[in-house]
C-alpha positions as CSV (number, residue, x, y, z in Angstrom):
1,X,93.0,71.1,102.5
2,X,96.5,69.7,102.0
3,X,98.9,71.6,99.3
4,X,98.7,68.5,97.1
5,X,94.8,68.3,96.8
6,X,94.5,72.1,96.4
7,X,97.0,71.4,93.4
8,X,94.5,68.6,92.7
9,X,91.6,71.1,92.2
10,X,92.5,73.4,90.2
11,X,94.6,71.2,87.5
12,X,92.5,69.9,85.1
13,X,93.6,66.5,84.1
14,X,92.0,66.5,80.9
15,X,93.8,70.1,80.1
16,X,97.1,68.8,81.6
17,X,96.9,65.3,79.1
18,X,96.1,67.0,76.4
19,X,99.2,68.5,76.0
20,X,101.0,65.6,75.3
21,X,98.3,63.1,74.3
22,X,95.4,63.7,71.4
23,X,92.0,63.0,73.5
24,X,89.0,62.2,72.1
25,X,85.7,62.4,74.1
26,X,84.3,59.0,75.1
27,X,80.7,59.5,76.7
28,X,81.9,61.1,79.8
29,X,85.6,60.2,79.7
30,X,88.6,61.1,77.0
31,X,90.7,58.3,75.2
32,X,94.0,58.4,73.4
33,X,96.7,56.1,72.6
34,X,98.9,55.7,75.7
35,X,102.1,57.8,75.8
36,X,104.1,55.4,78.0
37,X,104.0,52.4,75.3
38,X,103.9,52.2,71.8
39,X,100.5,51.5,70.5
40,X,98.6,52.9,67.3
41,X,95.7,50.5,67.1
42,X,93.7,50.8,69.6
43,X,93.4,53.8,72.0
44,X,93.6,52.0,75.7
45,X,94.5,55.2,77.1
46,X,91.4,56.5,79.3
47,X,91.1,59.6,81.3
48,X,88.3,60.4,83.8
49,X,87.6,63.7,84.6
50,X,85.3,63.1,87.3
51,X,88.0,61.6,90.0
52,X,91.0,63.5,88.1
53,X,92.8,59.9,87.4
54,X,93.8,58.4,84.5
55,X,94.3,54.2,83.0
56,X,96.2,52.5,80.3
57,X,94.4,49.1,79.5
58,X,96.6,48.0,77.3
59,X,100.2,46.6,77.7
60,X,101.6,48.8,80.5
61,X,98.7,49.0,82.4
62,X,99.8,51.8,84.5
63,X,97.3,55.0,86.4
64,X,96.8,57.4,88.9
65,X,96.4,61.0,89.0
66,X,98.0,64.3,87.8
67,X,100.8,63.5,89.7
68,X,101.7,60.1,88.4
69,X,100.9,61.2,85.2
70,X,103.9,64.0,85.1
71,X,106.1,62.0,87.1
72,X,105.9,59.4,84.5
73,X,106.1,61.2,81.5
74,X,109.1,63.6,83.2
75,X,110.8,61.0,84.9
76,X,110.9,63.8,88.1
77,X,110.2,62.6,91.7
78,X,107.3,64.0,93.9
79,X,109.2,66.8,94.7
80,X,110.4,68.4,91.2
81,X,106.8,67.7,90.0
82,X,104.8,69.1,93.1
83,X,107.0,72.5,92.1
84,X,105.8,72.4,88.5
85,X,102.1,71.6,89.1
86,X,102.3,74.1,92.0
87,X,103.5,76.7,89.5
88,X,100.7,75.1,86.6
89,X,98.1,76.1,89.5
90,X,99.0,79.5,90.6
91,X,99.9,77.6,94.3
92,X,102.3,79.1,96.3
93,X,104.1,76.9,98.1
94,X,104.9,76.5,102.0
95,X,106.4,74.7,104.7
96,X,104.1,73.6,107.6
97,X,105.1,76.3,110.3
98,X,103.4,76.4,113.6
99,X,101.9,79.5,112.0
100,X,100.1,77.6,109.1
101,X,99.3,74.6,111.8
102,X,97.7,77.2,113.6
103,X,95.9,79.0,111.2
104,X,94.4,75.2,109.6
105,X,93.2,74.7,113.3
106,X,91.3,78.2,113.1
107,X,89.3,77.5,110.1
108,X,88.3,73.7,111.6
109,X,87.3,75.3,114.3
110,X,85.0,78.0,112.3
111,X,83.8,75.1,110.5
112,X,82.7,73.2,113.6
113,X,81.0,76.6,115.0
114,X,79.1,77.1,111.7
115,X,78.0,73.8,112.0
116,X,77.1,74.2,115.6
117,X,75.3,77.3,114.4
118,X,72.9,75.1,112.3
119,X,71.6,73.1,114.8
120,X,70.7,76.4,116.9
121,X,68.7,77.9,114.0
122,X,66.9,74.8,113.5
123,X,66.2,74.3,117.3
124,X,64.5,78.2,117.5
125,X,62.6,77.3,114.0
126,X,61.0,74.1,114.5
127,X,61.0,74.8,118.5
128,X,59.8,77.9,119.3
129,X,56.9,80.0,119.0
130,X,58.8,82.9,117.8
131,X,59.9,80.4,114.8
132,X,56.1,79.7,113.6
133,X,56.2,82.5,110.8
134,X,59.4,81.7,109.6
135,X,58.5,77.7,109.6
136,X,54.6,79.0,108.3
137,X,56.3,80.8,104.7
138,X,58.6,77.8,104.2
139,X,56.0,75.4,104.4
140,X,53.5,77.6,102.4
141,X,56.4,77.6,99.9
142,X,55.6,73.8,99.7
143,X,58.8,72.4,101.7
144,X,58.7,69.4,103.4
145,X,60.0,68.7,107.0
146,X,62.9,66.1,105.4
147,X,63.7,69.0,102.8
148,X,63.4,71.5,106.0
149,X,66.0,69.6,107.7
150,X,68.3,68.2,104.8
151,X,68.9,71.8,103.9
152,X,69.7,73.1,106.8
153,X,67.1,75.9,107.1
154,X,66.4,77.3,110.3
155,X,65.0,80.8,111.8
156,X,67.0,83.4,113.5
157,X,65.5,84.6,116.6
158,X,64.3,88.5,116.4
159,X,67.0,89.5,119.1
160,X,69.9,91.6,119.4
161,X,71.8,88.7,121.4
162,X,70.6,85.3,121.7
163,X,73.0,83.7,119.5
164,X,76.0,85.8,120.7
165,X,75.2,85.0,124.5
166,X,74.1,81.0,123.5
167,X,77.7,80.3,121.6
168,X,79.8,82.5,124.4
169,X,78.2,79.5,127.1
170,X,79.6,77.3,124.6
171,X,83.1,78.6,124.8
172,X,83.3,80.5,121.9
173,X,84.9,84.2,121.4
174,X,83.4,87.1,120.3
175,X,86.6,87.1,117.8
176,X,85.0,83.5,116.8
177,X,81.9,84.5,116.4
178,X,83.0,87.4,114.2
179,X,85.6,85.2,112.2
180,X,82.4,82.7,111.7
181,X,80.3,85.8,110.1
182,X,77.2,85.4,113.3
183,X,77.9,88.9,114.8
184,X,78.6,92.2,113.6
185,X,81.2,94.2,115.4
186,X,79.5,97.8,116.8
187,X,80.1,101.1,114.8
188,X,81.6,102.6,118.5
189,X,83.8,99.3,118.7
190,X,82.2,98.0,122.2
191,X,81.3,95.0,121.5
192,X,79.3,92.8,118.9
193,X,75.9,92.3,118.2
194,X,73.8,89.5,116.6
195,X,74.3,89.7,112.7
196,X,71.0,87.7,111.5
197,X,67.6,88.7,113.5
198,X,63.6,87.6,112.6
199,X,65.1,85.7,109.4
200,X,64.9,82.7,107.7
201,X,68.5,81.0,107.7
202,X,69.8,79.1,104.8
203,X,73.2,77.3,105.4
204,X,75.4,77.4,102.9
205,X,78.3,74.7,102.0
206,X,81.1,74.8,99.9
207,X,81.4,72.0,97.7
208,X,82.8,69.3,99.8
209,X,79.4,69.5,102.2
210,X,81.3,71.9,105.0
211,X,79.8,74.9,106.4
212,X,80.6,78.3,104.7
213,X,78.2,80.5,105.8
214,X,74.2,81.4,105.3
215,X,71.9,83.5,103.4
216,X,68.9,85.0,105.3
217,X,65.8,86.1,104.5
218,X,63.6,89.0,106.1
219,X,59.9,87.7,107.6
220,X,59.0,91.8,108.2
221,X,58.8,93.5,105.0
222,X,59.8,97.0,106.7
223,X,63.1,94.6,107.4
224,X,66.1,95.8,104.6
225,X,67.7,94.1,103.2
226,X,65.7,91.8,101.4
227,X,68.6,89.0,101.5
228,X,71.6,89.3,104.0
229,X,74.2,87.0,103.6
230,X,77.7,85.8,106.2
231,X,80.1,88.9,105.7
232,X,83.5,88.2,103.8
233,X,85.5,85.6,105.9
234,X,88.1,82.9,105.6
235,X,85.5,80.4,104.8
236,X,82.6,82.5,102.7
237,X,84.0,84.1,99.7
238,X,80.3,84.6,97.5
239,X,82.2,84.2,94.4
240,X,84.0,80.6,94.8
241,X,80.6,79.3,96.2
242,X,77.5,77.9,94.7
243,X,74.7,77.4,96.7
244,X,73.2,73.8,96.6
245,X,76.1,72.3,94.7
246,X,77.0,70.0,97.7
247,X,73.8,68.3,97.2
248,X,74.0,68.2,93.6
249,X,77.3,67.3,92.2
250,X,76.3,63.7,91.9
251,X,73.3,64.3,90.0
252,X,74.8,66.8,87.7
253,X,78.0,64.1,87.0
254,X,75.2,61.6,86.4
255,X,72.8,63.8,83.7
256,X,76.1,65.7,82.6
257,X,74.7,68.8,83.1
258,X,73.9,72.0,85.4
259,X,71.1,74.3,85.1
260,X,72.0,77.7,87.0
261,X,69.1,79.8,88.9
262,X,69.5,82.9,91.3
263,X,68.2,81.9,94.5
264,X,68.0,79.7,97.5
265,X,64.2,78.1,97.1
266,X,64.8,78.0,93.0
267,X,66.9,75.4,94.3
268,X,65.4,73.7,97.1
269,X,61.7,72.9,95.4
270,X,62.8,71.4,92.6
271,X,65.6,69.3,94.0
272,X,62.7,68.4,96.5
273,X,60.6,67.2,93.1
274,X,63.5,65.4,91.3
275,X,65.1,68.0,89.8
276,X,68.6,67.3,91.7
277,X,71.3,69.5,89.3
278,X,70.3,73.2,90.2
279,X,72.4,75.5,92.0
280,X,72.4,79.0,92.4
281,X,75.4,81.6,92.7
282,X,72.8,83.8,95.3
283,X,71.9,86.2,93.3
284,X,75.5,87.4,91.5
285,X,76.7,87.4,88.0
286,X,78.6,83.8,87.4
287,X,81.9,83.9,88.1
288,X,85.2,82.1,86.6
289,X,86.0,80.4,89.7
290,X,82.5,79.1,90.3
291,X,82.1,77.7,86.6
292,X,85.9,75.8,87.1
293,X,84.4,74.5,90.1
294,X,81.3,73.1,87.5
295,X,83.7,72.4,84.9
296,X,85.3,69.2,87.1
297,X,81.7,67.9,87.1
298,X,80.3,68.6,83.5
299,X,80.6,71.2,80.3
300,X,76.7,71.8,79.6
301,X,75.6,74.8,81.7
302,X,71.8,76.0,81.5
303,X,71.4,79.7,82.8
304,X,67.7,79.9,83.5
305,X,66.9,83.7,83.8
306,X,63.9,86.0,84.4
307,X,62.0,87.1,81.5
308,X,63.6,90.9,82.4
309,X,67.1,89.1,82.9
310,X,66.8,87.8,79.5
311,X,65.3,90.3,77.9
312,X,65.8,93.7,77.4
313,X,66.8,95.1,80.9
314,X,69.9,92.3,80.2
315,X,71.1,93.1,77.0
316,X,70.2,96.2,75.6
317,X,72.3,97.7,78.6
318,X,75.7,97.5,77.0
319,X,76.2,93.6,77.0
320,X,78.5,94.0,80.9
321,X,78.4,92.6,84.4
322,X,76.5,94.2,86.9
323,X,77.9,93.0,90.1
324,X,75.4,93.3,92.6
325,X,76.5,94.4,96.3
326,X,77.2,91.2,99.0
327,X,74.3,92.2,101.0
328,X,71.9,93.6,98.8
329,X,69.3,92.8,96.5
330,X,69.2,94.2,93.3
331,X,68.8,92.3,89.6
332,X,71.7,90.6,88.0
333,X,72.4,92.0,84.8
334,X,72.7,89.0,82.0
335,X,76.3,89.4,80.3
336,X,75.8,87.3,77.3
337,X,79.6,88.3,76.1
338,X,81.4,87.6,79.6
339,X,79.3,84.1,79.1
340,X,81.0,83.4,75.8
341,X,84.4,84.5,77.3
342,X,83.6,81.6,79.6
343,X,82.5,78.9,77.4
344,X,85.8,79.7,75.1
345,X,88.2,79.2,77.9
346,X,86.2,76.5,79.0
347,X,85.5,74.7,76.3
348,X,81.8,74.1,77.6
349,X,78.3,74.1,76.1
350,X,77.0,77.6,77.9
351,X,73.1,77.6,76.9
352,X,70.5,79.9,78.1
353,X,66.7,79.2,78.7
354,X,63.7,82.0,79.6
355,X,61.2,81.5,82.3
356,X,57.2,82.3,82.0
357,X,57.0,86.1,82.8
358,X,56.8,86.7,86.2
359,X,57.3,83.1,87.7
360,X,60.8,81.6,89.2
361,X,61.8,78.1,89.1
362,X,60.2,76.8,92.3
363,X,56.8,78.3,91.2
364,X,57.1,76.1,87.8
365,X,58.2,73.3,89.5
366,X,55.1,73.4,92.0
367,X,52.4,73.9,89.6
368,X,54.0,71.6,86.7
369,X,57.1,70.0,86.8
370,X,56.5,68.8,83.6
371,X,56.8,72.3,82.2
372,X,60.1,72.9,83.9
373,X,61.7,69.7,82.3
374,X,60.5,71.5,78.5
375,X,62.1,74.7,79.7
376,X,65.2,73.3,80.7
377,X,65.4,71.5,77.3
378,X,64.1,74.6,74.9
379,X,67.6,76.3,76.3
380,X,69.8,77.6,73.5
381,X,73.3,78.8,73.0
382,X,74.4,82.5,74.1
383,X,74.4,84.1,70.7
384,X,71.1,82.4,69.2
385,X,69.1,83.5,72.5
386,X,70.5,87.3,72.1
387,X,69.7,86.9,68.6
388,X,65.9,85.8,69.3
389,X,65.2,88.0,72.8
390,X,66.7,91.3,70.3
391,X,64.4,90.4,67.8
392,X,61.4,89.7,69.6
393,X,58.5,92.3,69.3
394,X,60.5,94.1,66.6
395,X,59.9,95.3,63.5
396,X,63.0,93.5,61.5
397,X,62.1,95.3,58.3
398,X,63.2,98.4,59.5
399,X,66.5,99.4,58.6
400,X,67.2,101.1,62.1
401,X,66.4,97.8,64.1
402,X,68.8,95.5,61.9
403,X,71.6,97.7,62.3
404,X,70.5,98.3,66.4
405,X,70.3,94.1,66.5
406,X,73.5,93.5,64.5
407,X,75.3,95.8,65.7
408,X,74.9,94.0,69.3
409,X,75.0,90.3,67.8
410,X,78.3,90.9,65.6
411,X,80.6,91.4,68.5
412,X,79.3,88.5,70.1
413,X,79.7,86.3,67.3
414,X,83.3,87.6,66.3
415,X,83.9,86.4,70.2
416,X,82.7,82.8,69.3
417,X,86.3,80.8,69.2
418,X,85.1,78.5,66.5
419,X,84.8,79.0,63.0
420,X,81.9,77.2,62.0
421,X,80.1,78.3,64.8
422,X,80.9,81.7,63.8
423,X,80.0,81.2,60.7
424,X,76.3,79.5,61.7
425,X,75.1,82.1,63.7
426,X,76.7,84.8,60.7
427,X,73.9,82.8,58.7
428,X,71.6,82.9,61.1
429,X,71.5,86.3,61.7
430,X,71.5,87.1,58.2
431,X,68.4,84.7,57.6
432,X,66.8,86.3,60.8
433,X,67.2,90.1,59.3
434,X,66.6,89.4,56.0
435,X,70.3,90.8,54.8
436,X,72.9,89.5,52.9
437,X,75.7,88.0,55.0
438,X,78.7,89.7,53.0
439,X,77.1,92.6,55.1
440,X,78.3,91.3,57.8
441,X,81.3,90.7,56.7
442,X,82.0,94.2,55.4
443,X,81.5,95.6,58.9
444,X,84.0,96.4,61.0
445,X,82.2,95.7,64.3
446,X,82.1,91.9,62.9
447,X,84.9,91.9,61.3
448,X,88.3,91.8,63.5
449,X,87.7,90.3,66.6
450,X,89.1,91.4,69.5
451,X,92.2,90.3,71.3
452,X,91.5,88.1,73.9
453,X,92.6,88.6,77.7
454,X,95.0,86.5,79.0
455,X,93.4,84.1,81.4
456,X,94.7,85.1,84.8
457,X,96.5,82.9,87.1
458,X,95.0,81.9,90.7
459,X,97.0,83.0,93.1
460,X,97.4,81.2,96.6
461,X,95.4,83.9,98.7
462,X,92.4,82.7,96.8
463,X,91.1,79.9,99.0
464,X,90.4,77.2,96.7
465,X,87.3,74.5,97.1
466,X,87.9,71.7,98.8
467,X,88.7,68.4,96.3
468,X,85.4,66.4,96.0
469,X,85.1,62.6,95.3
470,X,82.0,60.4,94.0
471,X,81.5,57.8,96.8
472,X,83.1,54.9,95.2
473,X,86.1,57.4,94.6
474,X,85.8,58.9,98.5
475,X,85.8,55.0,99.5
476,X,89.1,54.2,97.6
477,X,90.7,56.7,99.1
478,X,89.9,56.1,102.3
479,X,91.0,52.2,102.4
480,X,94.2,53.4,100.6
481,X,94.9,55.3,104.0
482,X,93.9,52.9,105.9
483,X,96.2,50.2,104.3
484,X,98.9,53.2,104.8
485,X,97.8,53.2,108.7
486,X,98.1,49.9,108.6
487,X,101.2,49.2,107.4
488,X,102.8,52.1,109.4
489,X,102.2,50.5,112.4
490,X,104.3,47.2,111.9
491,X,106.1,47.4,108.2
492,X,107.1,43.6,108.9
493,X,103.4,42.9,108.8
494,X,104.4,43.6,104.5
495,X,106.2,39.7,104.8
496,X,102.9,38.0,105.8
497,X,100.7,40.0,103.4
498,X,102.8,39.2,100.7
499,X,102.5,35.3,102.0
500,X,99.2,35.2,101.8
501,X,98.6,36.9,98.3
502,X,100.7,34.4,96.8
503,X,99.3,31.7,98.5
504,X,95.9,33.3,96.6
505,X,97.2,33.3,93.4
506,X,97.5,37.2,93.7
507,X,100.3,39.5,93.0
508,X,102.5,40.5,96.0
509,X,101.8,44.3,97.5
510,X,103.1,47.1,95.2
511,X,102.9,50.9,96.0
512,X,102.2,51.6,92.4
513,X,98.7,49.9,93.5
514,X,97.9,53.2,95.4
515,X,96.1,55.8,92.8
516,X,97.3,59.2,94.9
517,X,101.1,59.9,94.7
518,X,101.2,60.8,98.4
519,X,99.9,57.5,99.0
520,X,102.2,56.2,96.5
521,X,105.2,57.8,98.2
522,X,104.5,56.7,101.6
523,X,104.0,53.1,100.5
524,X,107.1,53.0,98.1
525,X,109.1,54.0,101.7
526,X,107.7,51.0,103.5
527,X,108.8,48.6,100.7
528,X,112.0,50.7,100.7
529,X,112.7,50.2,104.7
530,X,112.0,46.1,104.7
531,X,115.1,45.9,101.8
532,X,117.6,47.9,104.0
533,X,119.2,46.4,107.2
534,X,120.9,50.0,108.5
535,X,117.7,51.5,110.1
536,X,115.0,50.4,112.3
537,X,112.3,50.3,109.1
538,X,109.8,53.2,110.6
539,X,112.9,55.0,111.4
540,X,113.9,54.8,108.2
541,X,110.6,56.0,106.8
542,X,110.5,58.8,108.8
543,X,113.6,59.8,107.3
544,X,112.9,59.7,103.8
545,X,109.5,60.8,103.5
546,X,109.6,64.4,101.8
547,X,108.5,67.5,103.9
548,X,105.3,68.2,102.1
549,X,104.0,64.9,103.6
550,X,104.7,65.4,106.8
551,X,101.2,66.5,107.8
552,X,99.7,63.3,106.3
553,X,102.8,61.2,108.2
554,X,101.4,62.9,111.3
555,X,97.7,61.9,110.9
556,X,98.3,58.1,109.6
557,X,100.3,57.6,112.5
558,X,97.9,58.7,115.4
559,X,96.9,56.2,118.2
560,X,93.9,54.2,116.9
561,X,91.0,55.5,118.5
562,X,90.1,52.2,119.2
563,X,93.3,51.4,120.9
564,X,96.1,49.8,119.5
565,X,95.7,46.1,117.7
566,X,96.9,42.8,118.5
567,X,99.3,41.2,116.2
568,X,97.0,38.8,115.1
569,X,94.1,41.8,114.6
570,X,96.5,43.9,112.8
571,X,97.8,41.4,110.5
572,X,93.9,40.3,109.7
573,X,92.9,43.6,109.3
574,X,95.8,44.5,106.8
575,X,95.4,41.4,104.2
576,X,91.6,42.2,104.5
577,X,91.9,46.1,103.5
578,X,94.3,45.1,100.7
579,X,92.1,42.3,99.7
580,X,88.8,45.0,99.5
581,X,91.0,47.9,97.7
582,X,92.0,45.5,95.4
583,X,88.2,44.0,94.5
584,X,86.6,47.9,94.6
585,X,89.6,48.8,91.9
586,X,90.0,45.5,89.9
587,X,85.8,45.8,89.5
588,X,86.2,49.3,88.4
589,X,88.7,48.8,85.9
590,X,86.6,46.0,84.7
591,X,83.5,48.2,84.0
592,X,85.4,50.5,82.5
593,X,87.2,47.9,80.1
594,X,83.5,47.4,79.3
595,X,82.8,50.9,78.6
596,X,85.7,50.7,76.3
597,X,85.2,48.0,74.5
598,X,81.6,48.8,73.9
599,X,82.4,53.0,72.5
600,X,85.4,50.8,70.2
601,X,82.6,48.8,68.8
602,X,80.5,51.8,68.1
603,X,82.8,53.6,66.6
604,X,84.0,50.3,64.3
605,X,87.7,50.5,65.8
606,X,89.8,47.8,65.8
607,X,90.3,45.7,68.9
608,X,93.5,44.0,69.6
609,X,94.0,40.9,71.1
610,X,96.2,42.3,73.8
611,X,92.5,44.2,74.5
612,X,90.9,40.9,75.0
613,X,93.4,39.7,76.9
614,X,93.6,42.5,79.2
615,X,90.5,41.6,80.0
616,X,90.2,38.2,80.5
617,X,93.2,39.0,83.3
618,X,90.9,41.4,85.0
619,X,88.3,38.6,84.8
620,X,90.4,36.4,86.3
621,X,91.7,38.7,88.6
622,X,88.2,39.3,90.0
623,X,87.0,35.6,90.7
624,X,91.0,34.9,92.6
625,X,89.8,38.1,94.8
626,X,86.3,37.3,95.8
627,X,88.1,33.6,96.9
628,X,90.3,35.3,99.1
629,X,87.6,37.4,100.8
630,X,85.7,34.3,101.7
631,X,88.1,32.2,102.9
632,X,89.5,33.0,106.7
633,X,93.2,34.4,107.3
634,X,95.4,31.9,107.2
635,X,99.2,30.8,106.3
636,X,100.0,26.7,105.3
């Protein structure tokens, strides 16, 4: 992960806009009137969360991301504002030494071992005989072969060595293997031994689909423990993962929500039956980092816990975390106060639900989908599900149990940041009790509420998730590098792409067309080189590209795998990827005008005619586009 999209990750746009611009929440994006021009009719100014980027549709109709945004509004080039976001994020900073190069080649070559490590647990469970049990309880667990294979599950052969000796013929390292998490170094320091044995393997992926690490499950029931997950390591840090979120980020941007369970198949069954937006944090109490990782992909969080969770081994228990240890099982403690913490600095909707007495998800899902979609709906915020689980099965005439109930729900409530919530569940409880509020108010426990923890900074050491893109997002970035690639190779080529665009009826090439400032950097160079006649023009790019980029320089300029292009190949090929980026972005902006126009009419605002004109432009735009696709490369 480069600097910049680290950066990227843990800046959230909307938080960053918001200091200078007053959002309002449109369906799943934020408008405002654009800072950039004046404007204070309609709000053309439109931020979306999920790809981090951000639109004016109105007269200066400018975007981009975080960086283009501060850049903008600052008037600071890439490298003042990479310092200040670096500083916003709690990234430290750091030139490309061989030491870092090194270190990046490491991990990619952990990742590739992990993967590796995959296919050899799947080989030993659908393969061999000593596999049968382990493939016999997932199957009795009502998986599917597809479901088998798409997450990765696999069986660990009961042996002390088999993996170790299989990846050593492969050219692996003991150090790699120990680095990766497979082996377990000896007590007497002689050597390493096979970490999983006679368990069912789970692979687990960070967010952006690469392998982390696994989770395995005993088949012997003499075996301890119960679950035994990859050891601490570069690459599996349990409390900046969440199991299952690689396949579901799409569906939970698409429902706008999450619902959280605790383990691996009360995520697996139900995705298998539909129910696509589960993940699991394996079996530990949520953590900040794993609910900013949620956060970039919605605000309404459903914890689904245990009927013991929820009830009273959870919160009668003082209210705190119970971390449990990496590789043991014991129950998660529910912290109904640490989840309001979160939902404050969040500004999420954190709800909790209650499952049937002694079922899990995947039981519920089996025997009646149905019923999981009503518990999934029944869940309620933090403070009313306390409230409810206190009360339940109590006798709330007795003087003893409302003070014992409020004297757990007031603190809870004085943590709520708003005051008409605050003041709802005050009602609530008093309704619920049978008291008069002003008792509430009178005690001290409700009373002041206490000072709030500053939020503490990330620091660099903290390995962040890798940046994650919707596929429409994941494809415009791609062709913006390949148009860099492109155009790296022969800048002159710029002349005859410009040609043909006019001969279109298209506008010529302009870096600000690129949405990434990296991207927007590099291509600003190239423009810069062809109006200079001192330096040879990649010459002069090389020279004026900042350090931070360097890496990316590197990788756009490698020898086509394919082998190097013709003139005539290369030139085709660059006025068709410029052509395509333009149609994919053009048609996006055009939907979202649509979007736009269609919340302004909801909400009875007022549309200007520079609106309508905008997008008629894109309209016409569009149609000039899909022209130049279908007509071959060719200059009069």
């Amino acid at each position: 992960m480069t600097v910049v999209d680290e950066i990227k990750d843990r800046v959230d746009i909307v938080d960053l806009v918001s200091d200078t611009v007053n959002l309002r929440r449109a369906g799943k994006n934020y408008t405002g009137f654009c800072p950039f021009h004046t404007n204070t009719r309609t709000p053309a100014f439109v931020v979306f969360p999920d790809s981090g980027t951000w639109r004016c549709f109105g007269e200066c109709n400018e975007g981009g991301d975080i960086f283009k945004f501060v850049m903008k509004k600052e008037g600071w080039d890439f490298r003042e504002t990479l310092q200040y976001l670096a500083q916003r994020a709690g990234v430290e900073l750091e030139p490309m030494t061989p030491e870092k190069k090194e270190r990046d080649e490491t991990l990619d070559r952990l990742h590739e071992l992990l993967e590796e490590a995959v296919i050899f647990y799947r080989h030993y469970l659908l393969n061999d005989p000593g596999g049968k049990q382990a493939l016999d309880y997932l199957t009795k667990r009502g998986l599917t072969q597809d479901t088998i294979t798409s997450f990765g599950l696999g069986y660990a052969p009961n042996s002390w060595d088999i993996t170790l000796n299989h990846f050593l013929s492969k050219g692996y390292t003991p150090e790699d293997l120990l680095n990766a998490g497979l082996v377990t170094e000896r007590r007497e320091g002689d050597g390493v031994y096979d970490r999983f044995r006679n368990r069912v393997m789970f692979a687990i992926r960070n967010a952006s689909g690469r392998m982390a690490g696994f989770g395995a499950r005993v088949l012997d029931p003499e075996d301890v423990p119960k679950y035994l997950n990859s050891p601490q390591t570069a690459l599996f840090d349990k409390s900046r993962l969440l199991y299952g979120l690689d396949q579901a980020r799409k569906s939970i941007r698409a429902l706008d929500q999450v619902v959280i369970v605790e383990g691996y198949m009360d995520v697996i069954v139900p995705h298998q039956a539909g129910f696509t937006n589960l993940v699991s944090p394996m079996g530990t109490a949520l953590t900040e980092p794993q609910l900013q990782m949620l956060k970039r992909y919605t605000r309404r969080i459903v914890l689904a816990l245990d009927s013991d969770a929820a009830g009273e081994k959870g919160t009668l228990r003082g209210l705190e975390i119970a971390r449990q240890a990496m590789d043991h099982s014991e129950e998660v403690v529910f912290d109904p106060r640490g989840l309001i913490r979160h939902e404050a600095r969040l500004q999420a909707d954190l709800r909790v639900t209650t499952l049937p007495e002694g079922l899990d998800p995947d039981e519920i899902v089996l025997e009646d989908p149905e019923a999981w979609q009503r518990i999934v709906d029944s869940a309620q915020p933090v403070v009313i599900h306390v409230m409810d689980t206190l009360a339940a099965n109590q006798d709330v005439d007795d003087p003893k149990v409302k003070s014992q109930i409020a004297e757990q729900v007031l603190p809870l409530i004085a943590d709520v940041p708003n005051r008409v919530e605050r003041e709802s569940y005050r009602q609530r409880l008093a309704r619920l009790l049978h008291v008069d509020e002003r008792a509430f108010l009178a005690d001290p426990s409700g009373a002041k509420r206490p000072a709030r923890r500053k939020r503490r900074v990330e620091t660099a050491e903290q390995e962040a998730p890798a940046v994650v893109m919707d596929g429409k997002k994941q494809r415009l970035f791609m062709e913006e590098r390949r148009l860099l690639r492109l155009l790296l190779r022969n800048p002159e080529e710029l002349y005859n792409l410009d040609r043909f665009l006019q001969q279109s009826g298209l506008s010529r090439f302009s870096y600000e067309e690129f949405e990434h400032a990296e991207h927007q950097l590099i291509a600003k160079s190239v423009q810069a080189s062809l109006e200079q006649d001192v330096e040879d023009p990649q010459v002069f790019i090389s020279e004026n590209i900042p350090e931070t980029l360097e890496e990316l320089m590197k990788e756009l300029q490698a020898p086509p795998q394919m082998g190097e292009p013709t003139d005539l190949q290369l030139r085709e090929d660059l006025i068709r990827t410029m052509l395509y980026l333009r149609q994919i972005r053009v048609k996006e902006q055009f939907d979202q005008l649509f979007n736009l126009q269609r919340d302004l009419q909801e909400n009875e605002e007022t549309q200007t005619d520079s609106f309508h004109k905008t997008v008629l432009q894109y309209a016409e735009i569009l149609r000039l586009l899909n022209l130049a696709l279908g007509k071959p490369v060719q200059f009069n």
